[in-house]
N, C-alpha and C positions, 0 to 999 in steps of 0.2 A: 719108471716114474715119469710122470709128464712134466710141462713145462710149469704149471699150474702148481701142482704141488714141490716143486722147487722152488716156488717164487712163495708159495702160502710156509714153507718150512725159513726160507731166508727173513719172512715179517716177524718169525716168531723169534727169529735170533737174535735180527736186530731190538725188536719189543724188549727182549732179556739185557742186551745189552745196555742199551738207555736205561731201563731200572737200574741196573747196578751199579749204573757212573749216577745218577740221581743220590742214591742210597753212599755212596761213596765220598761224593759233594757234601750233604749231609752232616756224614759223620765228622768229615773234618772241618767245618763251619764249626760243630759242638766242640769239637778239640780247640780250637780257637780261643773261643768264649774262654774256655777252663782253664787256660794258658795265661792267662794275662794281658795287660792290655792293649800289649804290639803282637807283630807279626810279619814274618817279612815275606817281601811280594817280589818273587823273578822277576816277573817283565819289566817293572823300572828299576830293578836292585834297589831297594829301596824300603825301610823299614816302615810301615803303618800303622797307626793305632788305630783301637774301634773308637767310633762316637762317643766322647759323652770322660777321656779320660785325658791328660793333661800329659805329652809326651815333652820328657826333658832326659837328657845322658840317651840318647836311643842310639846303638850302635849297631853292627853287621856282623853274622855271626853265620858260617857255612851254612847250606840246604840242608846236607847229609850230617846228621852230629851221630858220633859213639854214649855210648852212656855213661861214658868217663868223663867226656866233655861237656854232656847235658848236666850233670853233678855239679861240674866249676861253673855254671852258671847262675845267676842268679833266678832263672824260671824254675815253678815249682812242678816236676815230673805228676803227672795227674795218673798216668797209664804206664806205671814201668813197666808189663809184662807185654806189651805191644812195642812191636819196634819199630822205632819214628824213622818211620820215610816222607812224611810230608816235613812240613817248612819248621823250622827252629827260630824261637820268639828270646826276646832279652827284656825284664820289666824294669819299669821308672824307678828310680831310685826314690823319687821324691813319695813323702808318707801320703798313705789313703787319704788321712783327716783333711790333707791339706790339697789335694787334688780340684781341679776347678777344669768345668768345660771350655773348650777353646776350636783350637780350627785344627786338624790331623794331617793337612796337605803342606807338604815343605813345597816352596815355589823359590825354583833356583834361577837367578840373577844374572845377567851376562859380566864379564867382566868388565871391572872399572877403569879398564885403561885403553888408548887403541892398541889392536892387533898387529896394526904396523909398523908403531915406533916406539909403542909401549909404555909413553906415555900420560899419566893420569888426567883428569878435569873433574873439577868443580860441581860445574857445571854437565848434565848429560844432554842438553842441547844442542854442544860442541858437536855431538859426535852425528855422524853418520851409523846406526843403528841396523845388521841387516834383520830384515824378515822371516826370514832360514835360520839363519846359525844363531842369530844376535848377537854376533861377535861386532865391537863398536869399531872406527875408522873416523880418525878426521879426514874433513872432505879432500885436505892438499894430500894425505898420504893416498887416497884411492884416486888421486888424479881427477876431482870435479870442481869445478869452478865455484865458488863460493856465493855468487849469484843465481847458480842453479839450485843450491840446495833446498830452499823453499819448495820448488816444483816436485822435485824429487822424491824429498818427504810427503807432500800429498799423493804422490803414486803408490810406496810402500817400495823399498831397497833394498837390492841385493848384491851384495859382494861379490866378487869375482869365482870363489869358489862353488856357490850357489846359485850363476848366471844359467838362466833356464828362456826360453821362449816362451810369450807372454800367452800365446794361443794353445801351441799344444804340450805347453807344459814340460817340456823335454829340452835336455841340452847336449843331446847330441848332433854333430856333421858344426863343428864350431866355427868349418869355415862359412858357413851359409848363416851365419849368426852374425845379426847386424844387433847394433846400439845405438839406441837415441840420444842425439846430441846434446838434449834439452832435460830427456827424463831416466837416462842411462839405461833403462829396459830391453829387454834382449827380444826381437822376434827374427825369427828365420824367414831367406828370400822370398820363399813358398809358399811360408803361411800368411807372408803381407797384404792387406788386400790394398789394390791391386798388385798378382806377384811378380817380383821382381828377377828379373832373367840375368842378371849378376850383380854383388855388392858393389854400390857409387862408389866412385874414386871421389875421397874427400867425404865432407861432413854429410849427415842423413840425420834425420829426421822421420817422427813417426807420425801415425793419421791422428793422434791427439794433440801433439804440440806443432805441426807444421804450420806456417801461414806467414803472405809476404810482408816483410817490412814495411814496403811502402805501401800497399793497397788493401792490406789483412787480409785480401784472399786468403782462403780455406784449401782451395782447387789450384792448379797448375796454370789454368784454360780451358777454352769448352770444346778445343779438336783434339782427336784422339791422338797428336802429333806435337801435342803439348806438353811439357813437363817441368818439375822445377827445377831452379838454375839458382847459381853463384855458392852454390853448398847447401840449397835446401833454404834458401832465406828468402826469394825471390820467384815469381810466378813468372811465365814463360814472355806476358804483356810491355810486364814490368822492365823486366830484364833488357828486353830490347830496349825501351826509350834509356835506361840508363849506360845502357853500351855506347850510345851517342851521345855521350856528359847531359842529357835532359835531366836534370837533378839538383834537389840543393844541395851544398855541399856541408850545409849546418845539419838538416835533423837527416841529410843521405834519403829524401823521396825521391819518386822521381815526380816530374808535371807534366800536363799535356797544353795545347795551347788552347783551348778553352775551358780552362780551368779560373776560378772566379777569385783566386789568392791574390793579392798584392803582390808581387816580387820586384827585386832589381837588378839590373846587371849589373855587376861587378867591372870596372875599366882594367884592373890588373889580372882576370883569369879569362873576364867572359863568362862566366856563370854568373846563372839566376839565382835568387836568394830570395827565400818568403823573409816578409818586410817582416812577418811577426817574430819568425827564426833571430832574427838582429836585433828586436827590440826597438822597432822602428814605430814611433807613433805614429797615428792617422796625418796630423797636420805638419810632422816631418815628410812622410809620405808624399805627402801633398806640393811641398817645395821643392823635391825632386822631379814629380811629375811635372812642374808647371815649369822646370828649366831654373830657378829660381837656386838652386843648390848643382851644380856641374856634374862632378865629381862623385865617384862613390867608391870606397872598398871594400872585401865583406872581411869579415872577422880573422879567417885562414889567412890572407894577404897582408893583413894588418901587422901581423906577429913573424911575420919574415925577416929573413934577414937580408940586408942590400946585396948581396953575391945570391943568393935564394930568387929573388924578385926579379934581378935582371936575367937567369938563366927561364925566370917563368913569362916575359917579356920576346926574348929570345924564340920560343914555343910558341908564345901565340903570333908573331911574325909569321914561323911559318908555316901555319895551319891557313894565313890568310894567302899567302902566294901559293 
């Protein structure tokens, strides 16, 4: 035999094969129908009705039934003298007359309570929802801050058991599995772009929520020697002037000196303060500049306590020798 007529003999088997699992499909589609108006389905364990019948009491009843068992059933044997090797059906109790079309898909619910501590809500807003399992979690029992969860829930959340990397999908090498600070999301060092040659000591941040407090940079800096600092909250710019107290100490920027704000110095720390940060009018502003008011405190110094004040006193002494 050549190769030829091995391969023309294998199209015919297979040709036969396909007919028969067709013809096979088939027959048991019609056994279906003639059963009633469920049937149950392996793959989701799970009892189905066809279109168009009204399923109520629908229980679960073996693949493999005897014909002793199919008997105590209430399904009506259509084919005793074939022995049922396909799926065994259980019918509605509820009368023909009274049957009404409806929907046949059961849609199962996560549970109503968290997973962590087991307790219920009201409200499922409460909850922290994952995307994976659905199992719910309030945000203090998963450890998220409660001002994160708005961000969160716009990414879509996952539970610690379902923690996967955002890019290539997989959670395995857990130790190369970093999480955002911001949006709790898992991506691996490797698949960061740009990737990361070990996990940062301290807080991280990801290419969607990163960016500096004080200047919203998006980027670190534009030398390749650039990177972000203070935990991911600060650009490489930034940082520097604020390592030299160049900063308010109200909304924590930092400033440059040709920057066009208002500010004033504080006589008890020596910081600058944007006039607008204090609540400073233009024409109070104004009396300060022109010498006209001496004296000034910001807010922080204000609320000190006399033993506080004098060891802050103390400090700037001697910053100045």
């Amino acid at each position: 035999k050549t190769v030829r007529d091995m391969a023309t003999k294998f199209e015919k088997q297979l040709e036969k094969s396909m007919k028969s699992t067709l013809e096979w499909n088939s027959y048991i589609l019609k056994e279906r129908k003639k059963r009633g108006p469920t049937y149950y389905d392996p793959n989701g364990n799970i009892t189905v009705g066809f279109e168009g019948y009204h399923l109520t009491n629908i229980g679960h009843i073996p693949i493999e039934s005897t014909k002793e068992e199919m008997n105590n059933t209430n399904t009506p044997n259509t084919n005793k003298g074939h022995k049922r090797s396909s799926l065994a059906i259980t019918s509605s109790t509820t009368p023909a007359s009274k049957k009404r079309r409806t929907s046949t898909k059961t849609v199962v619910e996560a549970p109503p309570g968290c997973r962590s501590c087991g307790v219920e809500e009201a409200n499922p807003s409460a909850f922290l929802i994952c995307i994976e399992c659905k199992s719910c979690y309030h945000p203090a029992c998963a450890q998220i801050k409660q001002e994160l969860v708005d961000n969160i829930k716009s990414y879509g959340w996952r539970c610690m058991h379902c923690k996967k990397c955002e890019v290539c999908k997989d959670s395995a090498n857990e130790s190369k599995l970093l999480f955002c600070d911001a949006c709790d999301r898992g991506y691996h060092t490797y698949c960061h772009n740009p990737p990361l040659k070990r996990p940062p000591a301290g807080g991280w941040k990801c290419n969607d929520c990163v960016f500096c407090k004080s200047c919203n940079a998006k980027t670190p800096g534009n030398g390749p020697s650039c990177k972000w600092r203070a935990d991911y909250t600060m650009c490489d710019a930034c940082y520097s002037l604020y390592s030299e107290d160049k900063f308010c100490p109200i909304c924590d920027k930092v400033y440059r000196y040709f920057d066009k704000a208002p500010m004033i110095e504080c006589d008890s720390c020596s910081k600058w303060v944007h006039a607008q940060c204090d609540g400073i009018s233009e024409e109070l502003y104004n009396k300060y500049s022109s010498g006209e008011i001496t004296t000034y405190t910001c807010p922080k110094c204000r609320n000190l306590t006399p033993a506080a004040r004098e060891e802050q006193l103390k400090k700037k002494n001697k910053k100045k020798k």
